[in-house]
N, C-alpha and C positions, 0 to 999 in steps of 0.2 A: 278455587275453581271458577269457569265461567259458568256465567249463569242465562240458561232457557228454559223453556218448560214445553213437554210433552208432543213426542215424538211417539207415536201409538206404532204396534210391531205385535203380530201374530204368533203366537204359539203352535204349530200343529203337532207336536209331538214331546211330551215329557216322562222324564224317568227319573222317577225319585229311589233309584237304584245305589249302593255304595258303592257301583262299580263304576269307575272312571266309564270315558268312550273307546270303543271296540275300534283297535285297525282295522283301518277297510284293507280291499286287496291292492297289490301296488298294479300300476300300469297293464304290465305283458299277464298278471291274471286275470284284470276285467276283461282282456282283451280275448284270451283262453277263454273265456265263460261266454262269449258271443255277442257281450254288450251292442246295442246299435239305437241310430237313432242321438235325438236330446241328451240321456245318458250316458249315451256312449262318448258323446263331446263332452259331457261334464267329466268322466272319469280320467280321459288321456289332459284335459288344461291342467294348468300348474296352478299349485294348493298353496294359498296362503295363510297364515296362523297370527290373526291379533293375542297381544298380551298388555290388557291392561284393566285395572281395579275397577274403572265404571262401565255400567253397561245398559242398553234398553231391557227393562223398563225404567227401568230410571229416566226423572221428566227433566231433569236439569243439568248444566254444566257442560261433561266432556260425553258425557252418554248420545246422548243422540245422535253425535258427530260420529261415532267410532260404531255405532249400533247402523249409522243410514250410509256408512259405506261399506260393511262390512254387505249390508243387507244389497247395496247398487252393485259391489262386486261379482256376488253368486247370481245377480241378476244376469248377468253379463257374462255367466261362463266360467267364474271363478271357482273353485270348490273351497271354501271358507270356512275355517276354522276359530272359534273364539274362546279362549281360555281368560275366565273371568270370576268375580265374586255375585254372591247374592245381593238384590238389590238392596241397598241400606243407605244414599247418597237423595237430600241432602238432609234427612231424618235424623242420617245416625245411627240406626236399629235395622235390623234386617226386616223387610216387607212379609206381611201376612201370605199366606201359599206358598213362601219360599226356605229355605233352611237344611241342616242336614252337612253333611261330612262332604259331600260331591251327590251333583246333578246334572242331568244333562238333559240338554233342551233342541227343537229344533227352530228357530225362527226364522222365518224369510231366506230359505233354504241354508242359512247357518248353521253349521254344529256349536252347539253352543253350552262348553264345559263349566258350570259354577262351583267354584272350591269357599270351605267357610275357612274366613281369616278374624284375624279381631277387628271388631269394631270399635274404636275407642267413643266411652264416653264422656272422656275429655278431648281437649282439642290443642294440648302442649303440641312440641316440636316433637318431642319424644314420645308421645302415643302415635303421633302421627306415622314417625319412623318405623315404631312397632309394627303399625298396623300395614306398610308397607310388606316390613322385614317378611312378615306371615303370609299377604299372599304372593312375595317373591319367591319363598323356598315351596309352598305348595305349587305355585307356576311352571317353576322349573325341573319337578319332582313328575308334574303330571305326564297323562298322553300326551304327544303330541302325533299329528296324524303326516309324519315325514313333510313338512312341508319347502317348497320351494324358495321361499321366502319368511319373513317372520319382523312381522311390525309393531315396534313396542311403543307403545301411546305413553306417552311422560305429559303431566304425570299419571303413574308415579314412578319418581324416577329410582328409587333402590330396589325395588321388585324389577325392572326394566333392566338393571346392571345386572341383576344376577340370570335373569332370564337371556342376558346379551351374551354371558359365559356360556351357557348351554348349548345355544345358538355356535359359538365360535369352535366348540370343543367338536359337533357336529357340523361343522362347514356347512353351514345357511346362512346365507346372507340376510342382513339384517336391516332396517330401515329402523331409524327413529320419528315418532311423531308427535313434535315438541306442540302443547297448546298454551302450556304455559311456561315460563322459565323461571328456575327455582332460582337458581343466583341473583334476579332480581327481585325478585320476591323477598327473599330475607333482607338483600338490601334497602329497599324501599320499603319493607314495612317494618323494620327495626326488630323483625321475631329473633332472631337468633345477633345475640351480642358475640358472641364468640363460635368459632367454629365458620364462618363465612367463607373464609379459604380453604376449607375443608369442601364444602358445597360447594363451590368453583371447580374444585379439582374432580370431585364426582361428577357434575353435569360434562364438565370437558371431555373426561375418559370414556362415559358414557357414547356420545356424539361420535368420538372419533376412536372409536371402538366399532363403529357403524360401517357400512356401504353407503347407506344415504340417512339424510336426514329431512325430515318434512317441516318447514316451519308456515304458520297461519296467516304470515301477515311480511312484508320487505323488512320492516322494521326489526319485526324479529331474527332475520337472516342476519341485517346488520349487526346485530350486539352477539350472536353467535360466533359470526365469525371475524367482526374486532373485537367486540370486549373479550366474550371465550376462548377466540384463538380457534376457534373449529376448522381441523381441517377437511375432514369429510364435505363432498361433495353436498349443499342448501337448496331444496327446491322448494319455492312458496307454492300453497295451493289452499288457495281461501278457503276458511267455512261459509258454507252457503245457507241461505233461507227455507229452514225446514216446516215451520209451522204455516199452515194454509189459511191466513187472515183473510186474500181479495175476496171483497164483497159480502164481505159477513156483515158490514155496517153496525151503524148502533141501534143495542137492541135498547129503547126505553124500557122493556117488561124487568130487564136482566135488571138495569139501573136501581130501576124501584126493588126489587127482591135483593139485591145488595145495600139497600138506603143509601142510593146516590139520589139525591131533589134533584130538580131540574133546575135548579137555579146553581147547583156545583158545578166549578171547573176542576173535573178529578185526574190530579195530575198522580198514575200510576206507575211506581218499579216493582218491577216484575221479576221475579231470578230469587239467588240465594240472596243469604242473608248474613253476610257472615261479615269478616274484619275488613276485610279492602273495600265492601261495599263503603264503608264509613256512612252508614244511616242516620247516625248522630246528625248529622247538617237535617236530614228530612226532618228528622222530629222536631228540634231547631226551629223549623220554617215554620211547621203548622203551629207552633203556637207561635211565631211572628204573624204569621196569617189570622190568627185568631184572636191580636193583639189591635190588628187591623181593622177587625170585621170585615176580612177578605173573602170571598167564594171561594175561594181555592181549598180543593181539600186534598192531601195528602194520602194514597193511597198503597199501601206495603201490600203484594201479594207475593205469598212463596213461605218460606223456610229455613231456616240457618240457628247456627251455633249462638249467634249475637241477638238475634230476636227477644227472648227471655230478658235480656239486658235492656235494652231499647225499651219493650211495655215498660220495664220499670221505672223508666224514666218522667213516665206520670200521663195520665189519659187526655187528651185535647180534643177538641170536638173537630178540629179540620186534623186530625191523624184518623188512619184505620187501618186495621189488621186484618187482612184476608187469609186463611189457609190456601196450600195449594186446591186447584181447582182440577177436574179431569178432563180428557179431552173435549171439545166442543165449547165444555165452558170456560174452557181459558181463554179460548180464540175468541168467543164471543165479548167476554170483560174486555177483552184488549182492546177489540175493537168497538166499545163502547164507551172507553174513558174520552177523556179531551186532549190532555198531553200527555206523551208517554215520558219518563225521567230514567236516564244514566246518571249514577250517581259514585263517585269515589272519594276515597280518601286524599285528603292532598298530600301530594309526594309523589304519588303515583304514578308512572310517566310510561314504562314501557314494559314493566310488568306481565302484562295481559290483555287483550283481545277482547273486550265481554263482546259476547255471541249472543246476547241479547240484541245487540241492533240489527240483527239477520233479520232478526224477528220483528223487532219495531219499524223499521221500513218495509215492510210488506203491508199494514196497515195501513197506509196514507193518512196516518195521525203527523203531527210536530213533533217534534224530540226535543226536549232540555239536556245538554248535558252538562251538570254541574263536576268539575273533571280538571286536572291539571293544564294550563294551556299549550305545556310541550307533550304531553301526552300524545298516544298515541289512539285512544277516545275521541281527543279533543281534533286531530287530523282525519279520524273518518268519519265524524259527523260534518265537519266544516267540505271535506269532497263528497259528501252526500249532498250536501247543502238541506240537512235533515230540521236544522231547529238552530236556537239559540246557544251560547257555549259559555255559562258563567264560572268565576272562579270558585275549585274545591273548599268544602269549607268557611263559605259565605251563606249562610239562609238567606238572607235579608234581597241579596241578588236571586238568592232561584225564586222567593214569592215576586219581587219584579219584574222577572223572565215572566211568568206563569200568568200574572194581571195582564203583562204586554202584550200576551197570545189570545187571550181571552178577548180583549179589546180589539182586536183585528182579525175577525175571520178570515178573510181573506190571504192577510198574512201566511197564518197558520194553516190554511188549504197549500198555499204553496208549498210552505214547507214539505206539508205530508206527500206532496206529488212527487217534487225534486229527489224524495228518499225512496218511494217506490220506483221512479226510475234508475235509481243508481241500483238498488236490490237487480232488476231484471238486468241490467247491463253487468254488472260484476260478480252477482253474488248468484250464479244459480247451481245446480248441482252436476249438471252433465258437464259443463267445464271442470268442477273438481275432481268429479270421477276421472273424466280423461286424464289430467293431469296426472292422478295418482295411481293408475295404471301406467304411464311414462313413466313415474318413479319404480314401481315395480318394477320393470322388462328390465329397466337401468342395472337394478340391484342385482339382479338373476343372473344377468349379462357379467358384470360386475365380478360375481360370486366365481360362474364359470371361469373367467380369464385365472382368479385366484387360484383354482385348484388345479390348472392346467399349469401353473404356474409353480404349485407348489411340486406336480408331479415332474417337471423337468427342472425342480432345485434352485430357481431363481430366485432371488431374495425377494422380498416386498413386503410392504407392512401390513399388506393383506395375507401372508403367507400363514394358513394358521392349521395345524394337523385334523383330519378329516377323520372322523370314527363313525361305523355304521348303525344304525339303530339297534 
C-alpha cells in the first residue's frame, strides 16, 4: 500500500449495534414525507456506495484518499455510502474503540458500514488473500443502501471482484479505483513465483467487468490498458495533498523532545514500513553515515510488517525509530526535519504512486528520492523539481545526496519551493473531486444506456440482467 499519515475525520454518530444500516426511504417516499430544503436535495441526488478494506481513521496508505472523497463527495450533495472494515491498517490489529460483528458510523456525513474480516497476522500472499476473501463475501452479503453507482477501491482487488458480481447481478454500475496494481506488484517484487497469470487475468476481468475505471497517475492508465489489455473506458485523477504542513515551520521544541541536536541533518521517511519501501538501503546509510562521522541522521517514522526486521538489523546512532505520531504532531515532525526521503526497493518502477509525496511537497522541505530511475517516483519528483534522485539500493549515494543538501541551503530552499509549487499547481483536491464526479455522471450515464439497452434486446458487453433489491 501507499504510504501517508493522518487524515483526522469526525465521528458524530456511532452504533455499536449488530444490526447492519437501515434502508432509508427511496426517492418518491421522501418526497411523500414533505422533505424540503438541504435535505430534501440530499435525498432526491444520486447515492454512491465505496467498497473497499481501508478506511479513515486509518492514518496511512489508501485510507485517507477513499475517506476525503468520500467525505468531498456528501460535501457536495452526494449521499455516500461506505461499506468497509475496522480500522487495523498499518498495525495489523484492529484499533482500541473499534470491533464487534458490524458497526456503523456517521462521518463527514458518510454512512459508514464496518464489517470484522480477518486480520492476518502474517503477511503471506495467502493470508493476504484470506483476508481479502473475508471482507469480500461480508461486502457483498451486506446492506447496501440502492445505490446509483458503486466504487471499488482495489486494492483489494478479490473483495472488489466479488463485490463487482453483486453490483452486475443488480445493474449498478460500477467504477474501479485502481491505487495500486496488483500484476505489477507481484512482478516487481518477486511475491508470487507462480500463479502471476492467474493475477493478470483477475485484475483484467476485474477492470473490464467495470463502466469505468479510475487510475492515479498516466502511467498507470498506460500499463492498464497496454500491459492489461483494459478495455473499459481510464480516467486519471491524481491524489491530492491532504495533510496541512504550510507554515507549521520548524518546531526546535519538537526537535529536542524527539532528540534531534541542532547540529542533525534529519533526513525523514514517513509512511509504511513494509517490503517495497525496501528500508534496508536507510539502515544501510546510517551506519555509512556513522562510518563517516556524518550529521546525517536517518529518521523511520510510521509502521509496518518489516519494521521488527530492520531494528533487528542492529542499533546505529544516526538510525531512529519513531512510532506513528497523531495529528498536529506529525505535521509538526515533518515539518521540522531537514530532508524528507522516498525510499524503494530497486526494481520498482511502476508499481505504485507513494502518496507520501502529496505530502512531502506541501512542506517546502527537499526531497531525496532514492528510487528506481525509470520509476515512476523517480519521474514525479524530477516534474516537481522536489530534491535529488539517487539510485535504489545505494546507501553510500543517499548519505551524499543528504551531506550535498546540507552543504547548500539555498539549494535545498529551492528545492522545497519548486515542490510546493508543483503541489498547488497539480496536486489539489477540488480538481480531484471534480474529476471524479465526471467519472461518476459517466458511469450512471453509462449504466443507463445499458439497461435501455438491455430492455430493447440489443446485445452489448454491457448487457447484464437487472434484479430489484
Amino acid at each position: 500500500m501507499t504510504g501517508e499519515w493522518r487524515l483526522g475525520a469526525r465521528s458524530s454518530r456511532v452504533s455499536t449495534s449488530p444490526e447492519t444500516v437501515e434502508e432509508e426511504p427511496a426517492s418518491a417516499t421522501d418526497a411523500a414525507v414533505g422533505a424540503s430544503g438541504g435535505a430534501a436535495r440530499r435525498r432526491t441526488a444520486p447515492r454512491v456506495l465505496f467498497v473497499g478494506i481501508n478506511y479513515a481513521p486509518e492514518p496511512t496508505g489508501i485510507a485517507p484518499y477513499t475517506g476525503g472523497m468520500a467525505g468531498a463527495l456528501a460535501a457536495r450533495g452526494w449521499r455516500v455510502q461506505v461499506v468497509t472494515t475496522h480500522p487495523h491498517y498499518p498495525w495489523w490489529k484492529v484499533q482500541d474503540g473499534y470491533g464487534g460483528w458490524t458497526r456503523t458510523e456517521t462521518r463527514d456525513l458518510v454512512d459508514v458500514t464496518r464489517l470484522r474480516h480477518y486480520v492476518p497476522r502474517r503477511h503471506t500472499m495467502v493470508d493476504r488473500a484470506l483476508s481479502e476473501l473475508t471482507f469480500g463475501l461480508r461486502a457483498t452479503l451486506a446492506r447496501w443502501h440502492r445505490p446509483d453507482t458503486v466504487v471499488l477501491v482495489s486494492p483489494a482487488m478479490i473483495s472488489s471482484r466479488l463485490a463487482a458480481v453483486r453490483a452486475a447481478l443488480t445493474g449498478v454500475p460500477t467504477i474501479v479505483w485502481v491505487q495500486d496494481i496488483y500484476t505489477l506488484g507481484a512482478r516487481e517484487t518477486g511475491a508470487v513465483s507462480h500463479g502471476a497469470q492467474g493475477i493478470a487475468a483477475l485484475e483484467r476481468g476485474l477492470m473490464n467487468s467495470a463502466d469505468r475505471v479510475v487510475a492515479i497517475h498516466d502511467r498507470f492508465r498506460r500499463v492498464l490498458q497496454e500491459d492489461l489489455s483494459v478495455a473499459t473506458p481510464v480516467d486519471v485523477v491524481r491524489n491530492w495533498s491532504h495533510v496541512k504542513t504550510d507554515g507549521a515551520g520548524r518546531d526546535s521544541a519538537l526537535r529536542r523532545e524527539l532528540g534531534w541536536g541542532d547540529e542533525d541533518v534529519v533526513v525523514l521517511h514517513a509512511g509504511n514500513i513494509g517490503a517495497k519501501q525496501g528500508l534496508e538501503n536507510v539502515v544501510d546509510a546510517s551506519i555509512e553515515a556513522a562510518r563517516r562521522g556524518s550529521h546525517v541522521k536517518f529518521v523511520l517514522l510510521g509502521d509496518g510488517n518489516q519494521r521488527p526486521a530492520l531494528e533487528a538489523m542492529g542499533a546505529c546512532s544516526r538510525l531512529q525509530f519513531l512510532d506513528p505520531l497523531p495529528d498536529g504532531a506529525f505535521e509538526r515532525a515533518l515539518a521540522s526535519a531537514d530532508i524528507l526521503l522516498v525510499n524503494e526497493r530497486p526494481g520498482l518502477t511502476e508499481m505504485a504512486v507513494p502518496s507520501k509525496l502529496t505530502t512531502y511537497f506541501a512542506t517546502g522541505l527537499p526531497v531525496i528520492a532514492a528510487v528506481d530511475p525509470s520509476s515512476i517516483t523517480h519521474d514525479e519528483v524530477c516534474a516537481a523539481g522536489a530534491g535529488p534522485c539517487v539510485a535504489a539500493g545505494d546507501p553510500s549515494a543517499l548519505v551524499d545526496a543528504a551531506e550535498r543538501l546540507a552543504a547548500d541551503p539555498a539549494g535545498a530552499q529551492a528545492f522545497g519551493q519548486a515542490a510546493r509549487s508543483y503541489r498547488d499547481a497539480h496536486l489539489g483536491i477540488d480538481a480531484a473531486v471534480a474529476s471524479f464526479e465526471a467519472t461518476l455522471q459517466a458511469a450512471m450515464v453509462s449504466g443507463r444506456r445499458a439497461a435501455a439497452g438491455a430492455l430493447a434486446g440489443s446485445p452489448s458487453r454491457r448487457h447484464r440482467p437487472v434484479l430489484h433489491h
